[in-house]
N, C-alpha and C positions, 0 to 999 in steps of 0.2 A: 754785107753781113759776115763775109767769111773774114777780111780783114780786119772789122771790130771785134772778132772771136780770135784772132791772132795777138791782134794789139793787148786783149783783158788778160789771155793765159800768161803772158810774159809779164803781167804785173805781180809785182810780191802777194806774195801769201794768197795768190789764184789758187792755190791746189785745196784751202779751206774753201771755198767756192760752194764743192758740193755737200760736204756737212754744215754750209748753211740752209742750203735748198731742205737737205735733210729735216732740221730742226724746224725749219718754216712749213714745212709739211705736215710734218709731226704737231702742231702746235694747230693746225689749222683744222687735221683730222679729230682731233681733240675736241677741237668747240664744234663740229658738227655730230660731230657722235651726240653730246649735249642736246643739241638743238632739236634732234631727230628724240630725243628721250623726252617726254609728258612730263615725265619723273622731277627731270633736272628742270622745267622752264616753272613749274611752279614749286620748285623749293626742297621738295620730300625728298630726294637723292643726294643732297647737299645738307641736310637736317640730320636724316639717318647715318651720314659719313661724318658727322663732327660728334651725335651721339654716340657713335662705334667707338670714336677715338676717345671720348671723354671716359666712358665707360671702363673702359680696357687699360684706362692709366698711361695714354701715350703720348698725351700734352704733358710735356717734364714742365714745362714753366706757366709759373703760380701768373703771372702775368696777363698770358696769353690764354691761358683758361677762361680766365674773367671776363676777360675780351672775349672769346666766344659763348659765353654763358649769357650774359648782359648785354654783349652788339649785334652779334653774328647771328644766331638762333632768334631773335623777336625779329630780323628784318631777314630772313634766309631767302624770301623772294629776291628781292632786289639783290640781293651778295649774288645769286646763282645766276641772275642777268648779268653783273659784274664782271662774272668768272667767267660764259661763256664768251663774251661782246671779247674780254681783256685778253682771251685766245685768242678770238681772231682775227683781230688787229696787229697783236704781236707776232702771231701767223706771217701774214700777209706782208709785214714791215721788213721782214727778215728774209722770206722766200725773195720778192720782189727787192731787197736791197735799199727800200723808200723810208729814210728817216729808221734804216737800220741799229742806230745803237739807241736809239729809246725802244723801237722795239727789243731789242737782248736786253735793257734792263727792264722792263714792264716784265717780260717773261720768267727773270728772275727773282723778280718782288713776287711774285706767284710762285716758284717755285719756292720759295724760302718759308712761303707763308703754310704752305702742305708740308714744308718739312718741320715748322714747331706744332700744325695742326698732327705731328706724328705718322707722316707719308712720306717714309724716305727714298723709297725706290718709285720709281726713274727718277724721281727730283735731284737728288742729288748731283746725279751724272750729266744730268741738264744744264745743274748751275756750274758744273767746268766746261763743260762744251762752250755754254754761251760767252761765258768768263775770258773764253780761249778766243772766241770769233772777236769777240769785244774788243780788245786788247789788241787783236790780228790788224784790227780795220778794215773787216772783209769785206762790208755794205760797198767799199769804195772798188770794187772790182763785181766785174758784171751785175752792175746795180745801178738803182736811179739816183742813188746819193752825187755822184759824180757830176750832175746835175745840180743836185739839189744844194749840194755844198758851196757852188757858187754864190747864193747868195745868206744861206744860212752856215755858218763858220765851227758852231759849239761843236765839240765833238761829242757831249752826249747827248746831244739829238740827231748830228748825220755824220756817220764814215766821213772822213774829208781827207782826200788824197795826201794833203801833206799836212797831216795834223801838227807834224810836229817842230815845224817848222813855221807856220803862218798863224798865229795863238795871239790872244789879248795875256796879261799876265793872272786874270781873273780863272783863266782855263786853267794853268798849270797848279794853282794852289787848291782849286778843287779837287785834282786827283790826291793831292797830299790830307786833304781834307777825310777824304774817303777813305784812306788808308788808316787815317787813325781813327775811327770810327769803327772801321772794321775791323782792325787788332782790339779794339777796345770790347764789342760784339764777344768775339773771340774769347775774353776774360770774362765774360760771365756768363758764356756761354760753360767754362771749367767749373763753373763753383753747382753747373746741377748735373753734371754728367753722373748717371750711375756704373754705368760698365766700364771700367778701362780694362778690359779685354779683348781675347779675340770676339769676342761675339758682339762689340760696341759697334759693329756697321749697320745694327740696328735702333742704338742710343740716338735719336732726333739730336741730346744735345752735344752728344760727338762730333756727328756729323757737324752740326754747325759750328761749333769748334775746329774742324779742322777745313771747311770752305770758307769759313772767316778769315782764317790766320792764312790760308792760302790764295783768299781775293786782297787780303790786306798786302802782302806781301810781293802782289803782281801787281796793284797799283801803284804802291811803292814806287817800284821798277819801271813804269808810265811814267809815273813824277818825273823820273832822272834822267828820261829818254828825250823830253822837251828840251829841243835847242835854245841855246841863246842868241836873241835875235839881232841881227849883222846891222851894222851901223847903218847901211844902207836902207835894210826894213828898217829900222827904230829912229831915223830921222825925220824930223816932221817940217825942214824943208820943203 
């Protein structure tokens, strides 16, 4: 044990380690608070908190209003089942390192999803954190993806020790994928912001304007980090 705790610290980006454990905690503490609430397993704390927002004017986008008007509220049972189960798996994915980068992005669709339902805080600061672990490959240090990447390769479903180096060409143009999707995000996310002041760290669609253009711009940077693979990998000899 002491040796396998030797060998994980000297891997790159081990010191993100424990603001995974962190966030996996945090995400797990989350769905049982839920769980333990009457409130939340049959809907009414999930009903009330999208009434509060709609009320109060803090869904900026016409879109996503509708979407909760029309989907979310006639099925609020099964969304609040959704919400809590989608903690904590993504919980669990993250602390334990297992199928670690689906769990950070599962956790991030949920967070993004409170920040156009008009819940910007902690989400926000969630979606860098995770955005950071993600990008770090931190599932792949004391975690079971190290494992589990042997036989499953994606890296958006496991940390994989050398992602970026051992890749089909399908992996690398997904991040390019993502990136323009997310600058794109990013651009109309601009057309509803109403604050550009100091006080817009409250604007839901600042905020997503500016972890847009900042997930876009870090995938980006993923894209260009993907080696080109050595004649020796890319020969089918």
């Amino acid at each position: 044990m002491l040796s396998f705790a030797r060998r994980e610290v000297r891997k790159d980006n081990a010191y993100l380690v424990p603001l995974r454990f962190f966030i996996g905690i945090g995400w797990i503490r989350a769905s049982l608070e839920k769980i333990l609430d009457v409130n939340w397993n049959d809907g009414a704390a999930l009903a009330q908190f999208l009434h509060t927002k709609l009320d109060g004017g803090q869904v900026v986008f016409p879109t996503y209003r509708m979407l909760i008007e029309e989907v979310f509220l006639p099925n609020v049972g099964l969304l609040s089942l959704v919400v809590i189960t989608g903690q904590l798996l993504a919980g669990i994915a993250i602390l334990f390192g297992a199928f670690t980068n689906l769990g950070l992005l599962g956790a991030m669709f949920m967070n993004i999803n409170f920040i156009l339902a008009g819940q910007v805080n902690p989400s926000a600061f969630y979606v860098i954190i995770q955005s950071v672990l993600f990008i770090a490959n931190v599932g792949a240090v004391m975690g079971l993806d190290e494992v589990i990447s042997r036989r499953i390769r994606y890296p958006w479903l496991v940390a994989h020790p050398h992602w970026d180096e051992d890749y089909v060409p399908m992996e690398k143009r997904s991040f390019l994928v993502l990136a323009i999707v997310s600058l794109l995000v990013a651009l109309v996310a601009s057309v509803h912001v109403r604050d550009w002041g100091p006080n817009s760290i409250e604007d839901p669609a600042m905020i997503l304007l500016v972890l847009s253009s900042l997930g876009g711009l870090s995938t980006l940077m993923v894209y260009f980090r993907f080696r080109e693979p050595t004649l020796e990998r890319g020969s089918t000899s």
